[in-house]
C-alpha positions as CSV (number, residue, x, y, z in Angstrom):
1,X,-135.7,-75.0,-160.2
2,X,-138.8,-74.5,-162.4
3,X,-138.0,-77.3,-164.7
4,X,-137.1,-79.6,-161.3
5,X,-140.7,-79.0,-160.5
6,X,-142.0,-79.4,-163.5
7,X,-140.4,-82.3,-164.5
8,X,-141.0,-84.1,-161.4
9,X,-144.9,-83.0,-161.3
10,X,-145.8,-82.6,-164.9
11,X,-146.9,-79.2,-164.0
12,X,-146.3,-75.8,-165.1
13,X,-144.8,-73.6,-162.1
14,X,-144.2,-69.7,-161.4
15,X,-141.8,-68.2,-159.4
16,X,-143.1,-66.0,-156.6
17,X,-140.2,-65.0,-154.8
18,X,-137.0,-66.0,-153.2
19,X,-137.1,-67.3,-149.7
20,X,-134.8,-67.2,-146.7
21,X,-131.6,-65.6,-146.1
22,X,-129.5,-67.6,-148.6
23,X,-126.2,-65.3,-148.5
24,X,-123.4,-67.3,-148.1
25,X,-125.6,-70.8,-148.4
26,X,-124.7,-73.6,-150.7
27,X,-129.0,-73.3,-151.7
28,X,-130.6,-71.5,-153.2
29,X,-134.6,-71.4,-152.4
30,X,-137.6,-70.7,-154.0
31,X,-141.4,-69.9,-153.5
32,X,-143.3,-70.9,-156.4
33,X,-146.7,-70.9,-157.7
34,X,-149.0,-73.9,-159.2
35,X,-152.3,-73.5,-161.1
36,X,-153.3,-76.7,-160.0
37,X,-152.9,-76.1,-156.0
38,X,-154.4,-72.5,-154.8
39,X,-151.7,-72.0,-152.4
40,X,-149.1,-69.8,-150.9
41,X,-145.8,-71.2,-149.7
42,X,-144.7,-74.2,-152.4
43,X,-140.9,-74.6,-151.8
44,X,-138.2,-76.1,-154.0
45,X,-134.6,-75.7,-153.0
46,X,-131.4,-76.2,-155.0
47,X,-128.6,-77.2,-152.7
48,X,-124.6,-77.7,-154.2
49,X,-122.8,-80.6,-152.6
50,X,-119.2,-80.5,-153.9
51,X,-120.0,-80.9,-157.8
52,X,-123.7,-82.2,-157.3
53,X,-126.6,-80.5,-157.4
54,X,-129.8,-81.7,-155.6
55,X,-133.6,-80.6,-155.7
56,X,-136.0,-80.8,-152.6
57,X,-139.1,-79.4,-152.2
58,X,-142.5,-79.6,-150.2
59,X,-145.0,-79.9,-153.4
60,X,-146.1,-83.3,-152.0
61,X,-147.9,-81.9,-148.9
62,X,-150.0,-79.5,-150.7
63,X,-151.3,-82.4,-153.5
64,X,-152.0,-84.2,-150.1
65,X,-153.5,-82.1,-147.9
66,X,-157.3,-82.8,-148.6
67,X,-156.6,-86.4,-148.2
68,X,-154.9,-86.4,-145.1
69,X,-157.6,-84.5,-143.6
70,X,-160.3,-86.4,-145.0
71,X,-158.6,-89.6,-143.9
72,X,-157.8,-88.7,-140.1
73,X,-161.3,-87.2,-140.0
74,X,-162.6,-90.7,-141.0
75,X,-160.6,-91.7,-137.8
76,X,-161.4,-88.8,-135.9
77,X,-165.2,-89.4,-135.9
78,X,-164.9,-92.4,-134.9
79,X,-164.1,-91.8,-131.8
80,X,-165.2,-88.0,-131.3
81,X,-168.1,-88.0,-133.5
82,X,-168.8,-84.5,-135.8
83,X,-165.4,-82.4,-136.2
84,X,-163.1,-79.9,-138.1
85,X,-159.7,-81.8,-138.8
86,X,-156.7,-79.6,-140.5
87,X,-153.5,-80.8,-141.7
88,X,-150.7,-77.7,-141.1
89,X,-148.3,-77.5,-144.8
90,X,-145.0,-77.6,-143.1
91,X,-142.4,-75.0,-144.0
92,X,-140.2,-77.1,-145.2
93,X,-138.6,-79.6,-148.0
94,X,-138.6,-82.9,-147.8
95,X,-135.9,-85.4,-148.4
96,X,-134.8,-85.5,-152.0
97,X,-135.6,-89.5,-152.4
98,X,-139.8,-88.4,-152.0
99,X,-141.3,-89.7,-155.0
100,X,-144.1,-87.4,-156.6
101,X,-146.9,-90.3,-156.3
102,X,-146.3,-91.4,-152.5
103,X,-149.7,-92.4,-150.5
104,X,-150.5,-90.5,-147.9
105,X,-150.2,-93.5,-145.7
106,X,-146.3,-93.7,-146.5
107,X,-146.7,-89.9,-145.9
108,X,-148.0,-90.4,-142.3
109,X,-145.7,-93.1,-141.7
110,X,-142.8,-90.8,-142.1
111,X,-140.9,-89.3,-139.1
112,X,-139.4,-86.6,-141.3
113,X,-142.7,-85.2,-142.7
114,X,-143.6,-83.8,-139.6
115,X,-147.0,-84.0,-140.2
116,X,-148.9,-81.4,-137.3
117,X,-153.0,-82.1,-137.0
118,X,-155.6,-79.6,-135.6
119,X,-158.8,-81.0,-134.8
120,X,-161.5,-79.1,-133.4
121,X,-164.7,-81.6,-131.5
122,X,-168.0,-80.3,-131.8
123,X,-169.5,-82.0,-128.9
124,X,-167.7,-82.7,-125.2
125,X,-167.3,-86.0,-123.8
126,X,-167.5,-87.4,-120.3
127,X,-164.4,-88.4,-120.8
128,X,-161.8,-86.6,-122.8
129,X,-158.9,-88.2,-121.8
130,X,-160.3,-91.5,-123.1
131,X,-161.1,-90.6,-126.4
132,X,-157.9,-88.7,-126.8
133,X,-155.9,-92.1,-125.7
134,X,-158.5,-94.2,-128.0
135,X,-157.6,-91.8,-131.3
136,X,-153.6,-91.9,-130.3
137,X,-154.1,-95.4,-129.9
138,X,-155.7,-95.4,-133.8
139,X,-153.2,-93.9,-135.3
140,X,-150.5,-96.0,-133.6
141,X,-152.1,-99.0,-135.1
142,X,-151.7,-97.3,-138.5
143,X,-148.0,-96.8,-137.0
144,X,-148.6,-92.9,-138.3
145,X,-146.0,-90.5,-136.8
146,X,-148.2,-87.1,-136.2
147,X,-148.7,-84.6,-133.7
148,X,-150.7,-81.6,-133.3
149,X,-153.8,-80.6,-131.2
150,X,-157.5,-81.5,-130.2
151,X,-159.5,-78.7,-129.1
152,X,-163.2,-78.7,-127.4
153,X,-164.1,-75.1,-128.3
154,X,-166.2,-73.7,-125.3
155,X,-169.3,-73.2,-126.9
156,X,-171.2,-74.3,-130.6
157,X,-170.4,-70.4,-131.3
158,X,-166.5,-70.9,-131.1
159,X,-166.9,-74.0,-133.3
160,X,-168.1,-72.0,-136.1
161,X,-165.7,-69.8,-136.2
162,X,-163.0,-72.4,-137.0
163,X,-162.4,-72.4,-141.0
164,X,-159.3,-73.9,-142.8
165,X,-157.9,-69.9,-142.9
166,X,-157.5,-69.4,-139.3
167,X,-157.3,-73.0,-137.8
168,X,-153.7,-72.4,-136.6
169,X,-153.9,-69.0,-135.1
170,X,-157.5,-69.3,-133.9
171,X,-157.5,-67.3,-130.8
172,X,-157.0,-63.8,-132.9
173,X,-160.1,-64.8,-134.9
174,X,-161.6,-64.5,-131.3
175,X,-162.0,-68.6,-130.8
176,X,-162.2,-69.9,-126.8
177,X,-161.4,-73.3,-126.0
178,X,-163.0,-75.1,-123.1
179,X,-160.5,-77.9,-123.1
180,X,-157.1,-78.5,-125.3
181,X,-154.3,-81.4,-125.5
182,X,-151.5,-80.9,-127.4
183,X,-150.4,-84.6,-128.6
184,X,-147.3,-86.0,-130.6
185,X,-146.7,-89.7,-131.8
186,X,-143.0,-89.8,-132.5
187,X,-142.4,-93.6,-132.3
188,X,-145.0,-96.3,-133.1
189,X,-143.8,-98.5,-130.4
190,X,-144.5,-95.7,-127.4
191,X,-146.8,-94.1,-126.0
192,X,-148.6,-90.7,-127.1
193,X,-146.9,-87.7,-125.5
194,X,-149.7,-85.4,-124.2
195,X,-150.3,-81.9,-122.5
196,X,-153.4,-80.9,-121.3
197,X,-154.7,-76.9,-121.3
198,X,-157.6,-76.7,-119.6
């Protein structure tokens, strides 16, 4: 699976450990390790199909991950102004046909990448429910297939303590919202499904 990787990727790999009950699977999987990408959690698995032998893996996502965030904050501010925007690696492979090059807008387009956004606003609108349509409505135009959350944290305190370490599980780092919607874009031709906290 190392030399999958590194072939694809043109990369040297290390193994970290083997993930997942594979007992009685036909695949095997792998955590692994790249000097490039400072990162837990790359996965490549080997899957038998009769006499074939396949190779998927998440890689991709991690060689993205800056971009997508810098590029859905680009969209983000337009419409909320000054924000934190993460993109969540999913635990996961992805099909076997995803080239090692693909733009992240191909990456965004796809409904299997799952791709799950947290943004966090600095400032509160009059109108939350606008902006929140306006930004689903941005993406949409891209035809991106996303989900994931916006939250107004209740104070310029809570804000702060949002980093890229704790983004996903930020109420044990002590963060209060004031105001969250949980979105998800699943077909570019409907509308954005939404649930408001409040």
């Amino acid at each position: 699976m190392l030399e999958y990787m590194e072939q694809k990727y043109e990369t040297a790999f290390t193994k970290q450990e083997s993930y997942g009950g594979q007992f009685g699977k036909n695949y095997s999987m792998l955590k692994v390790r790249c000097s490039e990408v400072k990162a837990d959690g790359i996965l490549v698995r080997k899957v038998w199909e009769g006499s074939k032998v396949i190779y998927q893996d998440n890689y991709l996502a991690y060689l993205l991950k800056e971009q997508i965030e810098e590029h859905i904050k680009e969209l983000a501010e337009q419409v909320f102004g000054a924000c934190k925007v993460f993109y969540k690696i999913p635990e996961m492979v992805f099909p076997i046909e995803t080239s090692a090059d693909m733009k992240i807008e191909d990456l965004l387009k796809s409904s299997w990448a799952m791709v799950r956004i947290y943004l966090y606003i600095k400032e509160s609108p009059l109108d939350k429910k606008k902006c929140v349509k306006k930004f689903c409505m941005l993406l949409q135009e891209k035809e991106y297939l996303a989900g994931g959350l916006i939250s107004w944290p209740l104070d310029g305190e809570n804000y702060q303590k949002i980093t890229g370490d704790n983004f996903i599980r930020a109420a044990y780092a002590g963060y209060q919202y004031g105001t969250e919607v949980i979105f998800s874009l699943k077909d570019k031709n409907a509308s954005a499904h939404l649930k408001w906290k409040e």
